[in-house]
C-alpha positions in Angstrom: -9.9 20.4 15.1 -6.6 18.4 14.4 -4.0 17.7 16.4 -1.0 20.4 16.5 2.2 18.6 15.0 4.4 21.9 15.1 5.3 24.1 11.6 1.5 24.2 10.8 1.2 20.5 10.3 -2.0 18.9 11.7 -2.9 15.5 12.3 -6.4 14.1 12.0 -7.7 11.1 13.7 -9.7 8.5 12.3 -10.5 5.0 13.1 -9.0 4.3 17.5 -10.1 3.3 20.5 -12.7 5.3 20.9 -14.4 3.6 18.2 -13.3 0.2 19.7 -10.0 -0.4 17.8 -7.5 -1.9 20.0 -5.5 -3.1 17.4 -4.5 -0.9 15.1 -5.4 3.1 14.5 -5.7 5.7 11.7 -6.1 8.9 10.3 -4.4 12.1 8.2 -2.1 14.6 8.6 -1.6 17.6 6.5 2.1 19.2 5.9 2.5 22.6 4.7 4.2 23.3 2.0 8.5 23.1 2.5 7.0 22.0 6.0 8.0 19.1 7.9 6.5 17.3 11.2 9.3 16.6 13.6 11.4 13.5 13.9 9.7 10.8 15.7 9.3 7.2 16.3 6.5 4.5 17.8 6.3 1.6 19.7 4.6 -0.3 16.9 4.6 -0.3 13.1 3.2 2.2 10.6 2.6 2.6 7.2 2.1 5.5 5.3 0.2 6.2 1.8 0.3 9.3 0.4 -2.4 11.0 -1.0 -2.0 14.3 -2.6 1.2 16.2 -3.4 5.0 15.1 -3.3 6.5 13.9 -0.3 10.3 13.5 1.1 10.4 10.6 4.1 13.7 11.0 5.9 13.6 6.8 8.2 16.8 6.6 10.3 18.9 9.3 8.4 18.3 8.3 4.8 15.6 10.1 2.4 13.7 8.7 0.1 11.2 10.3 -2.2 7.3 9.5 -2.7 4.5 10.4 -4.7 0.8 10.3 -4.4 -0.2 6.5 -4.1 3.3 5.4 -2.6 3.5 3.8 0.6 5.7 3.8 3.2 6.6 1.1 5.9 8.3 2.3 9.1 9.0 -0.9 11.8 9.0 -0.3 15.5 11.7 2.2 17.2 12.7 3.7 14.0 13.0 7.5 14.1 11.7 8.9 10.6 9.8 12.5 9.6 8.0 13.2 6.3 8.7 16.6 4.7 6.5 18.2 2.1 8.8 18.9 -0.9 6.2 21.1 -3.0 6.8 24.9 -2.9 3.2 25.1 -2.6 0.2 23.5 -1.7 0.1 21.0 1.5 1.3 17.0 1.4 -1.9 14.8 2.7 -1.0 11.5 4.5 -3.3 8.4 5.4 -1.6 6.5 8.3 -2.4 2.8 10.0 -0.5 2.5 13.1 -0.6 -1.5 14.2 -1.9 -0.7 17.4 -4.7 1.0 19.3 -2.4 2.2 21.9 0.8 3.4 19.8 2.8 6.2 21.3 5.1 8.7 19.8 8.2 9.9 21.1 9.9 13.2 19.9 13.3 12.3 19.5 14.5 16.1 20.2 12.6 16.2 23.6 12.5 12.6 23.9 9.2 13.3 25.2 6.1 10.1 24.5 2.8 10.5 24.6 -0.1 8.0 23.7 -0.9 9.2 20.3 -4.9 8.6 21.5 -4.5 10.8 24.3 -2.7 13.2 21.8 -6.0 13.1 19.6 -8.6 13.2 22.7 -6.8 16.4 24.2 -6.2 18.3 20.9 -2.7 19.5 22.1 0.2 20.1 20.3 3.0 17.7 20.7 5.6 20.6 22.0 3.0 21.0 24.9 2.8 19.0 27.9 -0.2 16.9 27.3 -3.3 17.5 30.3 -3.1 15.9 34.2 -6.0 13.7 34.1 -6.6 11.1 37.3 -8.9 8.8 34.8 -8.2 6.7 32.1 -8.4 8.6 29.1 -10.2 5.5 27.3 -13.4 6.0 29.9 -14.2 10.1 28.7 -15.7 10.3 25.0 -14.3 12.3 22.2 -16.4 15.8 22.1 -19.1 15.9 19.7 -18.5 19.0 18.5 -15.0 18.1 17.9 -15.6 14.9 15.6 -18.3 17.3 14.0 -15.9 20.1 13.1 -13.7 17.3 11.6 -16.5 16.1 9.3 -15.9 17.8 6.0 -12.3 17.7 6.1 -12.9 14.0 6.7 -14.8 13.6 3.9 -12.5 15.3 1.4 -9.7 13.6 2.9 -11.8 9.9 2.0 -12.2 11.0 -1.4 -8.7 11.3 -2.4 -7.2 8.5 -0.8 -10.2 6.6 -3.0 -8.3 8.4 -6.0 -5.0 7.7 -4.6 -5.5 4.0 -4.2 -7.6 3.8 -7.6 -4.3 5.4 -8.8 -2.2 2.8 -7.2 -5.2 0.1 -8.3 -4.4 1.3 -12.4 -0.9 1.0 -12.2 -1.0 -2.3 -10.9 -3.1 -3.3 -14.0 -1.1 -1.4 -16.2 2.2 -3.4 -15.1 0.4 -6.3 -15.3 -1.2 -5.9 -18.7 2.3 -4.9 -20.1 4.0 -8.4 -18.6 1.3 -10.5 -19.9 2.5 -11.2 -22.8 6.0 -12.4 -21.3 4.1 -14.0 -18.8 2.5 -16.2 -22.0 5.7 -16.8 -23.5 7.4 -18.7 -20.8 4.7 -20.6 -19.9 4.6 -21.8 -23.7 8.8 -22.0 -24.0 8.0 -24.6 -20.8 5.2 -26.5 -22.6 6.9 -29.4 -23.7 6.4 -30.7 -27.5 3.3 -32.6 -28.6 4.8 -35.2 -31.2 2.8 -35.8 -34.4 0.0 -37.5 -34.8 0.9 -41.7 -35.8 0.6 -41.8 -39.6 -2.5 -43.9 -40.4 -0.5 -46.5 -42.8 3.2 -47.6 -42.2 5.6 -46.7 -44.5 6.9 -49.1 -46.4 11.2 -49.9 -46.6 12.8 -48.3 -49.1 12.4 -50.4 -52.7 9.5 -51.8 -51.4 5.9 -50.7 -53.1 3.4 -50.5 -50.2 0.8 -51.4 -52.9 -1.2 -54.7 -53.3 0.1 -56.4 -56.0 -3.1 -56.9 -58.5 -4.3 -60.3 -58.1 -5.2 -60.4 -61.7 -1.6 -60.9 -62.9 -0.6 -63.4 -60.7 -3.9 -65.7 -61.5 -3.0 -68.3 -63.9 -5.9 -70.3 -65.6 -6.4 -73.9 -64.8 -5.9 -76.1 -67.2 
């Protein structure tokens, strides 16, 4: 059981406090397709890598597109929504939030909520979240809940190792193309080796670097 993000899109928590992350938190969410989760922002940052299907992130007004193993930054304060631009089949996110106790604000209610009590709870984000007179850190996440999340855990896990093995090839593949350039300079910046010293010194022009035979210049004694 995910939590409710409105227009069928579901959010699935991962790694958080309850696991004893305080600094930083993850997980997936899943987007319908020509879906979008509403426009939000968080008290910390967030990156987000895409890991199956074709995605439209829309960060302070301005789109930009991404495709499976593409990742987005998003800094503090920043209102941004991700829409899933395939006419079928639903956009799968893996986000990192830079902290255990990151909150998300609505910007059309203006409504925040600790996105750990979010996950805890279950509720959808257009609810008002449970009256509780307890720290939510002190209750355990239901068993049965993190059970029923299992499998779609464990499919999610796979793909994002294909998306990052995706993202891993390209990387080599850019690399292995530059090389040769790479090789190039580094030889255009080698500076000249000059040639070895000739053994024997040439001799001045009309001179003969011969030894003059010493038979021709011996004169008998008389």
């Amino acid at each position: 059981m995910g939590v409710d993000r409105g227009n069928g899109a579901s959010a699935y928590p991962m790694a958080n406090r309850a696991c004893g992350a305080n600094t930083m938190m993850n997980g997936f969410t899943e987007v319908p397709a020509g879906k979008s989760v509403a426009a939000h922002y968080h008290n910390c940052e967030e990156s987000i890598l895409v890991v199956k299907g074709n995605a439209i992130a829309e960060i302070d007004g301005k789109e930009q597109q991404l495709k499976v193993g593409e990742v987005l930054f998003i800094p503090p304060n920043v209102p941004h929504r991700i829409r899933n631009a395939a006419k079928k089949g639903n956009l799968r996110l893996f986000w990192t939030y830079a902290s255990g106790f990151a909150t998300r604000t609505v910007v059309e209610t203006g409504r925040t909520q600790t996105i750990f009590d979010e996950q805890r709870a279950g509720v959808s984000e257009h609810e008002e979240p449970p009256k509780t007179t307890k720290p939510a850190i002190e209750e355990p996440i239901a068993e049965e809940t993190a059970k029923a999340n299992e499998d779609a855990l464990s499919a999610m896990e796979e793909e994002l190792a294909a998306a990052i093995s995706v993202q891993v090839d390209e990387i080599s593949a850019y690399e292995t193309a530059n090389q040769p350039d790479a090789e190039q300079a580094l030889a255009d910046e080698e500076p000249e080796t000059p040639s070895e010293a000739s053994d024997e010194t040439e001799a001045p022009d009309g001179v003969s670097d011969e030894a003059p035979d010493a038979s021709e210049d011996a004169k008998p004694e008389s």
